[in-house]
LOTI-575736 format. One record per atom (N, C-alpha, C): residue in one letter; atom name; x, y, z negated. Coordinates in steps of 0.2 Angstrom, whole numbers, padded with zeros to 4 digits. Layout:
! LOTI-575736
 r  a    xx    yy    zz
 A CA     X     Y     Z
...
This chain:
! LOTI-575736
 r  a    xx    yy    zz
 X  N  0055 -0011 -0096
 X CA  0052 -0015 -0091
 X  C  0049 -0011 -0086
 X  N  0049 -0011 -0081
 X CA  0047 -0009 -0073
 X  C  0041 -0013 -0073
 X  N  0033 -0009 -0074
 X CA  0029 -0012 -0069
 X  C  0028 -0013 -0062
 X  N  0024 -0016 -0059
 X CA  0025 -0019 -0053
 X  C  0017 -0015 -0050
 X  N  0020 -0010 -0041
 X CA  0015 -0008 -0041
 X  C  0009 -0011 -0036
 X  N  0007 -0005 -0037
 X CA  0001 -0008 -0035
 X  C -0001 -0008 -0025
 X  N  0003 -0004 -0023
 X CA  0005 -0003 -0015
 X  C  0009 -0003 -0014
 X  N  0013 -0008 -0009
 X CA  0019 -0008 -0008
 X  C  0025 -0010 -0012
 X  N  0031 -0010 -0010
 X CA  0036 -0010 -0013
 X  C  0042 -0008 -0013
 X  N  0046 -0007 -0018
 X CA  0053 -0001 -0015
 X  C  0058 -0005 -0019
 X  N  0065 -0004 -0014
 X CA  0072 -0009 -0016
 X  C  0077 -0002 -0015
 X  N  0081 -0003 -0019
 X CA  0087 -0001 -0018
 X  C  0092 -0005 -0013
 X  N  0095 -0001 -0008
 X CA  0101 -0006 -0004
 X  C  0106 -0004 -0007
 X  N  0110 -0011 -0005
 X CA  0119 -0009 -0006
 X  C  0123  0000 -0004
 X  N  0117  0002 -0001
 X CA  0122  0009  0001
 X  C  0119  0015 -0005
 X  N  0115  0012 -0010
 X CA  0112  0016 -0015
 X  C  0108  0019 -0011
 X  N  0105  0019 -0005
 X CA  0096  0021 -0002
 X  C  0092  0017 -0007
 X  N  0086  0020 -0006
 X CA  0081  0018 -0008
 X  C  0075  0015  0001
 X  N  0072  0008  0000
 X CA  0067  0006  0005
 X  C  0062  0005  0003
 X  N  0058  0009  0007
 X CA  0048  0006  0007
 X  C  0047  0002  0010
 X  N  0042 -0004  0006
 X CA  0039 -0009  0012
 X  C  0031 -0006  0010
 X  N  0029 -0010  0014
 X CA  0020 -0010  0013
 X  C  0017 -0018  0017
 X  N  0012 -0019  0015
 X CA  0008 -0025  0018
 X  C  0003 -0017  0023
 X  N  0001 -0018  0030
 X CA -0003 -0016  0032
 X  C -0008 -0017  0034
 X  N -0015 -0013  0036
 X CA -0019 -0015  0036
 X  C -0023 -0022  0042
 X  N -0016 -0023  0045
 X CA -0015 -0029  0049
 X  C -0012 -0035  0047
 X  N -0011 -0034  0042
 X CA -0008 -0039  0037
 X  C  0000 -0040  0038
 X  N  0005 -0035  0042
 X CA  0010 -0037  0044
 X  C  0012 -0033  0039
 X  N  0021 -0035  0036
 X CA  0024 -0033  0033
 X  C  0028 -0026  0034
 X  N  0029 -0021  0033
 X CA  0030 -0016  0037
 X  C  0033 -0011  0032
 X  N  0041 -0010  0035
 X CA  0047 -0006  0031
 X  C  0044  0000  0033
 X  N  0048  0007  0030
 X CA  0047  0013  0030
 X  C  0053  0016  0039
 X  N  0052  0018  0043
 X CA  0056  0019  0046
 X  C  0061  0023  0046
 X  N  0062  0025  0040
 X CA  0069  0029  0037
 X  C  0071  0024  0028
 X  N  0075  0026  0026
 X CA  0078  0025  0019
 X  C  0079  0032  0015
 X  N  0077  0031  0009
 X CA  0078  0037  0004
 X  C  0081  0040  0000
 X  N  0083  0043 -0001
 X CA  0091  0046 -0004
 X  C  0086  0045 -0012
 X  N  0081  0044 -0014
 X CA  0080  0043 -0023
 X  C  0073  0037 -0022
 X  N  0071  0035 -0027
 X CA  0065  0032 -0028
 X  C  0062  0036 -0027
 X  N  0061  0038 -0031
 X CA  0056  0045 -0033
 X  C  0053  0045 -0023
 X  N  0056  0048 -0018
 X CA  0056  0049 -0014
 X  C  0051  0043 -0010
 X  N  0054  0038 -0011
 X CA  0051  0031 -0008
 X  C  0044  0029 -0011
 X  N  0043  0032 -0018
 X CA  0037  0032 -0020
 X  C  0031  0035 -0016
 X  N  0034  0041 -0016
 X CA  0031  0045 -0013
 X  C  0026  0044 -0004
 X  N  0031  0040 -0003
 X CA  0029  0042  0003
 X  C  0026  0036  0004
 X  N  0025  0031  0000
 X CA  0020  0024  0000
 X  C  0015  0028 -0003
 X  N  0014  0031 -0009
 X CA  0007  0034 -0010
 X  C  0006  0038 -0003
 X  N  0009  0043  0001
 X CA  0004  0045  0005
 X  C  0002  0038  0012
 X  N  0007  0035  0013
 X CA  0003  0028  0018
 X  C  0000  0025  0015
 X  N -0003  0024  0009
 X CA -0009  0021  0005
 X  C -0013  0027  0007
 X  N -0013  0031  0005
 X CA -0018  0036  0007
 X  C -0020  0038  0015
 X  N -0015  0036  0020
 X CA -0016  0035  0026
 X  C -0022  0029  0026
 X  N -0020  0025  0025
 X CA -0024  0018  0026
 X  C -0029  0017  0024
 X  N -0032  0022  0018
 X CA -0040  0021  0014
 X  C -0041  0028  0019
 X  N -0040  0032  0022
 X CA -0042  0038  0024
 X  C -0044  0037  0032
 X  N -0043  0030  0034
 X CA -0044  0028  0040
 X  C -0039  0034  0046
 X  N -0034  0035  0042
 X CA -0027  0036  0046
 X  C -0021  0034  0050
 X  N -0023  0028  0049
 X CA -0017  0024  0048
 X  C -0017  0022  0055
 X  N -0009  0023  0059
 X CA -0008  0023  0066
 X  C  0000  0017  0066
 X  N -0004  0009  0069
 X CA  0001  0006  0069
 X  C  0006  0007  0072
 X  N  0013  0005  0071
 X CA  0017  0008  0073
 X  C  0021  0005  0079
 X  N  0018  0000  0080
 X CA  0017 -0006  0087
 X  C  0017 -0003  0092
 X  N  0011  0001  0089
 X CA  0005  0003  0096
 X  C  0009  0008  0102
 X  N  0015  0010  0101
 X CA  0018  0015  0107
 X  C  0025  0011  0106
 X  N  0025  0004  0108
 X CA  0031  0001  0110
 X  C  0028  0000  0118
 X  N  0025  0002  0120
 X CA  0024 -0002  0129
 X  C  0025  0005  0132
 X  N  0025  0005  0137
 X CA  0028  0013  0142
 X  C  0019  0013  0145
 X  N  0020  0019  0147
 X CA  0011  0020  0149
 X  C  0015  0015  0158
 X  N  0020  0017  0161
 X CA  0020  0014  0169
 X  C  0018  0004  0165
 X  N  0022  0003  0160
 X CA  0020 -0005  0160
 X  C  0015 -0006  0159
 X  N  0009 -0003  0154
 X CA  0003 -0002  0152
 X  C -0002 -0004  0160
 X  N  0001  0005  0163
 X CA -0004  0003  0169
 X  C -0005 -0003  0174
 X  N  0003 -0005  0176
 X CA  0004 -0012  0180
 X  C  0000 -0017  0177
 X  N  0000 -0019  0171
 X CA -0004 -0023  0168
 X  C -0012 -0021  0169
 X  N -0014 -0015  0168
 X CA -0020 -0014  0169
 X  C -0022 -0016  0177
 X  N -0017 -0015  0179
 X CA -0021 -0013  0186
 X  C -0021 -0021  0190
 X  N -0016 -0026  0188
 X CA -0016 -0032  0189
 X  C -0022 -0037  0186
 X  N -0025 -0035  0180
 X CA -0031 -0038  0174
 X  C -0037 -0036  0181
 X  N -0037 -0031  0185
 X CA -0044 -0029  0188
 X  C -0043 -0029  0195
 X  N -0043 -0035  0198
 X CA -0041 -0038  0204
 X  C -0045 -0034  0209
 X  N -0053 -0032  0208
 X CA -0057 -0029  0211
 X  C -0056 -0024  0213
 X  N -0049 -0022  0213
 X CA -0050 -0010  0212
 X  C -0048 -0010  0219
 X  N -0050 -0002  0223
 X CA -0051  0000  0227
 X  C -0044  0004  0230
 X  N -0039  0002  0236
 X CA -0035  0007  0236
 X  C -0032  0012  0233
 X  N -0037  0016  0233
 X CA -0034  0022  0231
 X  C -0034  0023  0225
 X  N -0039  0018  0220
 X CA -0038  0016  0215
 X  C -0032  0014  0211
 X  N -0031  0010  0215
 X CA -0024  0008  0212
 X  C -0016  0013  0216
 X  N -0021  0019  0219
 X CA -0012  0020  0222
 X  C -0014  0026  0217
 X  N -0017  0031  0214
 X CA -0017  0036  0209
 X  C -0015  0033  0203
């Protein structure tokens, strides 16, 4: 019988890879960004993103989907107040 762990969790696909998931410290459900050629493997690297996340390491994987140009547009539209040159640097 396979205990059931305590971080995460790992599948085998139809291509004989191995998948990590994890609940993160955001509550969002969240796969590993590659698949692994053994368990073993997939284990492994859930223990170190558990260890990320108690370690106050842990860097959502969200957070670099916006481009710094759309980022700034948006800032610079929120602060209606800004002075020319402001907004032209």
């Amino acid at each position: 019988m396979t205990s059931k762990r305590r971080f995460g969790r790992v599948r085998q696909l139809a291509s004989g890879r191995w998948q990590a998931r994890y609940a993160g410290p955001d509550g969002i459900d969240r796969p590993a960004s590659e698949t692994f050629a053994s368990k073993t493997d997939a284990e492994v690297w859930l223990t170190l993103k558990e260890a990320e996340i108690r370690n106050g390491d842990w860097i959502n994987p969200d957070d670099g989907k916006i481009s710094l140009a759309d980022f700034g547009r948006t800032w610079i539209t929120e602060r209606p107040g800004l002075r020319p040159k402001t907004v032209e640097l």
